[in-house]
OpenMM code with the backbone's topology and positions (N, CA, C; nanometers):
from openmm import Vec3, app, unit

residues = "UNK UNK UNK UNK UNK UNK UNK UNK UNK UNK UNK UNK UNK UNK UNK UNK UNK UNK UNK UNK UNK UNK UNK UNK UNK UNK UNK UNK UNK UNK UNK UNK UNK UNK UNK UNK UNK UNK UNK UNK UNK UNK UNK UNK UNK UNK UNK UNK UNK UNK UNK UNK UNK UNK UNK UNK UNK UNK UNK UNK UNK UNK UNK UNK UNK UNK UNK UNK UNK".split()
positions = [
    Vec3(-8.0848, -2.9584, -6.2185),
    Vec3(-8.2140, -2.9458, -6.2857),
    Vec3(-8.1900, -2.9069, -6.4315),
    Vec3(-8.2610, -2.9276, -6.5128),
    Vec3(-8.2736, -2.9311, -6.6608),
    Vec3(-8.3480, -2.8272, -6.6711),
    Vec3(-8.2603, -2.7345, -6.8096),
    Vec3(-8.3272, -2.5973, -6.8516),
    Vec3(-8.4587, -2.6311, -6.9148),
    Vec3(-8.5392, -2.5502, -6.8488),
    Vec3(-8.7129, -2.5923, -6.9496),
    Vec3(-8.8001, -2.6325, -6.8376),
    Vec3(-8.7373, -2.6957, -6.7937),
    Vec3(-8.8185, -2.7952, -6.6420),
    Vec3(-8.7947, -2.7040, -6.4715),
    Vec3(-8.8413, -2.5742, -6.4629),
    Vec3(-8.8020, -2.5577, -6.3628),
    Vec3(-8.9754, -2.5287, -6.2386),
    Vec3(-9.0366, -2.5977, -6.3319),
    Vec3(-9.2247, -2.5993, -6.2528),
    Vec3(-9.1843, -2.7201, -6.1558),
    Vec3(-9.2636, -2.7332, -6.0597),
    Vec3(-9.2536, -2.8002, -5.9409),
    Vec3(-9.3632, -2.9022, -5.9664),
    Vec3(-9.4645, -2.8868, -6.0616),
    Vec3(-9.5645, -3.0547, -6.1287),
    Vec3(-9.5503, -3.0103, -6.2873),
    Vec3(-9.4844, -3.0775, -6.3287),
    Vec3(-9.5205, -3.0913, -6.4732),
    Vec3(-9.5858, -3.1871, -6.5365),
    Vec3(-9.6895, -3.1763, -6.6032),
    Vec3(-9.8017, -3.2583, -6.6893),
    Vec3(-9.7126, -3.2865, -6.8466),
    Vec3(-9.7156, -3.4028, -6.8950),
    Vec3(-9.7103, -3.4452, -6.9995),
    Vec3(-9.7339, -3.5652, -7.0417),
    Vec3(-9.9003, -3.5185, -7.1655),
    Vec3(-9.9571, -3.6972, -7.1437),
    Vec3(-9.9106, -3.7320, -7.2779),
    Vec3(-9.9605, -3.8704, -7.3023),
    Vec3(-9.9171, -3.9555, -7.3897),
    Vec3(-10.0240, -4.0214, -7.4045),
    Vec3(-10.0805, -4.0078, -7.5022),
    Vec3(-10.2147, -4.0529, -7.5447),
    Vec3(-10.1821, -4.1863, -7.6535),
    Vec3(-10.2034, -4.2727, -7.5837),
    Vec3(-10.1798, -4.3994, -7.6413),
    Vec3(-10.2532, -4.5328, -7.5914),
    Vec3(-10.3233, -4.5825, -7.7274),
    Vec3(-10.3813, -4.7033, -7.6725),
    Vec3(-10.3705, -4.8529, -7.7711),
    Vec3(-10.2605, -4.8072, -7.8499),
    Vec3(-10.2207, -4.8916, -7.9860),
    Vec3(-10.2247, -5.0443, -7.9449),
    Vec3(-10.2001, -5.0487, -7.7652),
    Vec3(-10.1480, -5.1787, -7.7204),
    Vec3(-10.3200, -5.2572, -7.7015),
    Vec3(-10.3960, -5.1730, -7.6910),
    Vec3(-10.5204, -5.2026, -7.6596),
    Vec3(-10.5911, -5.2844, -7.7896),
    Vec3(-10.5389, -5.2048, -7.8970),
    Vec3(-10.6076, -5.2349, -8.0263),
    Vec3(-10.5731, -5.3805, -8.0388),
    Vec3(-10.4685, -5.3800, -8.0649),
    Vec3(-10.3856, -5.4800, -8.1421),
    Vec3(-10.3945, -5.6370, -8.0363),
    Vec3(-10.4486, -5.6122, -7.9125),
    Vec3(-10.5244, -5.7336, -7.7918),
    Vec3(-10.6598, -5.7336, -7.8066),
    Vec3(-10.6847, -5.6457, -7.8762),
    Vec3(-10.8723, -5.6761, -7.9104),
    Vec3(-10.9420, -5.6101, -7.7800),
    Vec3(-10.8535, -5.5220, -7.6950),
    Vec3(-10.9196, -5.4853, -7.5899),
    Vec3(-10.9908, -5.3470, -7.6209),
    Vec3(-11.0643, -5.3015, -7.5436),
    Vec3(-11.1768, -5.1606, -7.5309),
    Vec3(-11.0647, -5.0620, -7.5444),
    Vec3(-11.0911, -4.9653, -7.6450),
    Vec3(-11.0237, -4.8623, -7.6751),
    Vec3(-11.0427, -4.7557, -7.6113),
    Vec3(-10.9489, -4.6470, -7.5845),
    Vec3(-10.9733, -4.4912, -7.5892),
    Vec3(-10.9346, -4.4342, -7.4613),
    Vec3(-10.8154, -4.5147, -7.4360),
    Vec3(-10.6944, -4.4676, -7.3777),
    Vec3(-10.6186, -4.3543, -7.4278),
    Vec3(-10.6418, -4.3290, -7.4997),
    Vec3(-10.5503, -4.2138, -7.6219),
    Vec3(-10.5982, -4.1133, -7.5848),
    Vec3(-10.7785, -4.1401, -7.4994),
    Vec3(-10.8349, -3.9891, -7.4545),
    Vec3(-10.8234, -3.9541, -7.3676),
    Vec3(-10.6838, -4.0231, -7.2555),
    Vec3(-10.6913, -3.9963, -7.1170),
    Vec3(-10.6044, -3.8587, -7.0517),
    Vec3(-10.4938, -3.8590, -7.1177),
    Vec3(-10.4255, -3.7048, -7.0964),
    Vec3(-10.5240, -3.5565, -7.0942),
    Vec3(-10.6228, -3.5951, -7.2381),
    Vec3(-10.7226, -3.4563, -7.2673),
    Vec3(-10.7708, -3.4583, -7.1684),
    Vec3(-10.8464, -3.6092, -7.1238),
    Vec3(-10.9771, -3.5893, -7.0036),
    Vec3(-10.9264, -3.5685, -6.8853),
    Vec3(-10.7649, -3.5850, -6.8027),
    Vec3(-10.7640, -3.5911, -6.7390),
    Vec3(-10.7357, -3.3535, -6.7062),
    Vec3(-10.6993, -3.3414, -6.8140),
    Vec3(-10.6848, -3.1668, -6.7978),
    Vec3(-10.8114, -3.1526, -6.7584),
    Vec3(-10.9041, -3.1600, -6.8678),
    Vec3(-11.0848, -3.1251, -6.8495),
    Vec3(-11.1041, -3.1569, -6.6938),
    Vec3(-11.0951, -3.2439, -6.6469),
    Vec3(-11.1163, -3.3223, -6.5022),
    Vec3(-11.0215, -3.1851, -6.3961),
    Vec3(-10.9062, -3.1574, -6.4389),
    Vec3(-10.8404, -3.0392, -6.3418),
    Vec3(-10.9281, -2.8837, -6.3195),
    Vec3(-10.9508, -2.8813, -6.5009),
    Vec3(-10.9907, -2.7439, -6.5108),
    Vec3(-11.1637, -2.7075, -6.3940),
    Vec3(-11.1905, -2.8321, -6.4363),
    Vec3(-11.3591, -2.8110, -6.3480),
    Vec3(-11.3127, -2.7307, -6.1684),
    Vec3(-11.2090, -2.7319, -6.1379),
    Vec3(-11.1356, -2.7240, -6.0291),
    Vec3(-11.2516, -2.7624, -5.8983),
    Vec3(-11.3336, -2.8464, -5.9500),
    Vec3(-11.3917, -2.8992, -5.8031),
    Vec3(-11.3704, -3.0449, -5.7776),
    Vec3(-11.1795, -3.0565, -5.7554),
    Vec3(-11.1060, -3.1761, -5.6866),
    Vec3(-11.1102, -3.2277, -5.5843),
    Vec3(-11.1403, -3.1177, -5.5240),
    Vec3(-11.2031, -3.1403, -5.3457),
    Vec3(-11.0886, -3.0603, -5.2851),
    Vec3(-11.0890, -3.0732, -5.1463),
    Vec3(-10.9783, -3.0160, -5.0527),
    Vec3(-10.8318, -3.0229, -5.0576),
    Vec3(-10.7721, -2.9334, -5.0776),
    Vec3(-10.5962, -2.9135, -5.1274),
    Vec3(-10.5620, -2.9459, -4.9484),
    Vec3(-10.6631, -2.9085, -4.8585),
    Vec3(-10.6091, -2.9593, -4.6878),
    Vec3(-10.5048, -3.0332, -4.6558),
    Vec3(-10.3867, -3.0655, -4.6071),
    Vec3(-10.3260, -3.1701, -4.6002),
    Vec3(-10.3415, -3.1588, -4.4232),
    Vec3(-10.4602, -3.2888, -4.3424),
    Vec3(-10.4523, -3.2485, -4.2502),
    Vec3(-10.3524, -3.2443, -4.1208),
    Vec3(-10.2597, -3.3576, -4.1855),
    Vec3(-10.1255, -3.3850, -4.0503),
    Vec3(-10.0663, -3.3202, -4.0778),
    Vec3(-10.0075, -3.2264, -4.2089),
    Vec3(-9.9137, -3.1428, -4.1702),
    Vec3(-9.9924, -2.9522, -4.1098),
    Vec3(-10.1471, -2.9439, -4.1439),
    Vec3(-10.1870, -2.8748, -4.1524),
    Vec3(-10.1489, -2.7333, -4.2835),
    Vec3(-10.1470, -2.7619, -4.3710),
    Vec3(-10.1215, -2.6849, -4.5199),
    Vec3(-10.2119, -2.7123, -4.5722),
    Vec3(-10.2013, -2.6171, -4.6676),
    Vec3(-10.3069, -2.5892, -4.8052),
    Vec3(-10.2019, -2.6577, -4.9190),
    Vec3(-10.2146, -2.7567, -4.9386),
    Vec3(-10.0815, -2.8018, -5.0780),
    Vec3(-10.0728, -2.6949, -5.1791),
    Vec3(-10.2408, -2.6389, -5.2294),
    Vec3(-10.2717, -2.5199, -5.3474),
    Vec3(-10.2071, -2.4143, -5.3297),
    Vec3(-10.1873, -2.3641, -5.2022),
    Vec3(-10.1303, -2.2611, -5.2343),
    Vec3(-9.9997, -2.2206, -5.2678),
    Vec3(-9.9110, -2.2933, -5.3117),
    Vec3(-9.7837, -2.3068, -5.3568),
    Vec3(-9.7361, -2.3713, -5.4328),
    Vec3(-9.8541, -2.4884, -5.4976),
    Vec3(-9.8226, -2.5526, -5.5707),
    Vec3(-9.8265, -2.5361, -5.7450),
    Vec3(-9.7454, -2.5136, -5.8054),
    Vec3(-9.7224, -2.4601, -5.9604),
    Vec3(-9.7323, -2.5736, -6.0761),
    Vec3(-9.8462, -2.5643, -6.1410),
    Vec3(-9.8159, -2.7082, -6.2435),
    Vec3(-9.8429, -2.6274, -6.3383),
    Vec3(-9.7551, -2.6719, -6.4245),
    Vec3(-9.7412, -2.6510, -6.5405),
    Vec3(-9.7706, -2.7877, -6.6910),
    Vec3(-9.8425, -2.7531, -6.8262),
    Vec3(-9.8915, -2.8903, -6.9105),
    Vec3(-9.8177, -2.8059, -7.0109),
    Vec3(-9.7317, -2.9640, -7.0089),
    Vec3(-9.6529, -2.9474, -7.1353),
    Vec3(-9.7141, -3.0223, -7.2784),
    Vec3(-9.8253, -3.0200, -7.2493),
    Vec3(-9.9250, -3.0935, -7.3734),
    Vec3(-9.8689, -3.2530, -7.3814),
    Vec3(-9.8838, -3.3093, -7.5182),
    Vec3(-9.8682, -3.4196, -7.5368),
    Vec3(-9.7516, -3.4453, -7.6136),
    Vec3(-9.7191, -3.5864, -7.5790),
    Vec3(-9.5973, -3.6177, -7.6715),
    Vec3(-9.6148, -3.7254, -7.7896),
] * unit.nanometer
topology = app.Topology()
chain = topology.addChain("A")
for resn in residues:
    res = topology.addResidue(resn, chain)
    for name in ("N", "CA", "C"):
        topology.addAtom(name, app.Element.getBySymbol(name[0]), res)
């Protein structure tokens, strides 16, 4: 394992939609890393349940956002 990286989910978005522009396609891909934090923080994702193994995934699970690159 690599020093720095020792979280068990690490987040790091990349806000990019340059490929979009330059095809004439619908922009604002670039806003998807921000929206997708906003979308975590509301924390109503639904059920962490995992029912075949019977666990809570949440309660052990550590993510860490290394912002954007």
């Amino acid at each position: 394992m690599q020093e720095g990286f020792s979280d068990k989910l690490v987040l790091i978005g990349f806000p990019y939609d340059y490929g979009a522009r330059l095809a004439g396609q619908r922009q604002g891909a670039d806003h998807g890393p921000d929206s997708f934090r906003r979308f975590l923080k509301m924390n109503n994702i639904g059920s962490m349940h995992n029912p075949e193994y019977d666990i809570n995934i949440g309660e052990n699970l550590k993510i860490c956002d290394y912002g954007n690159i």
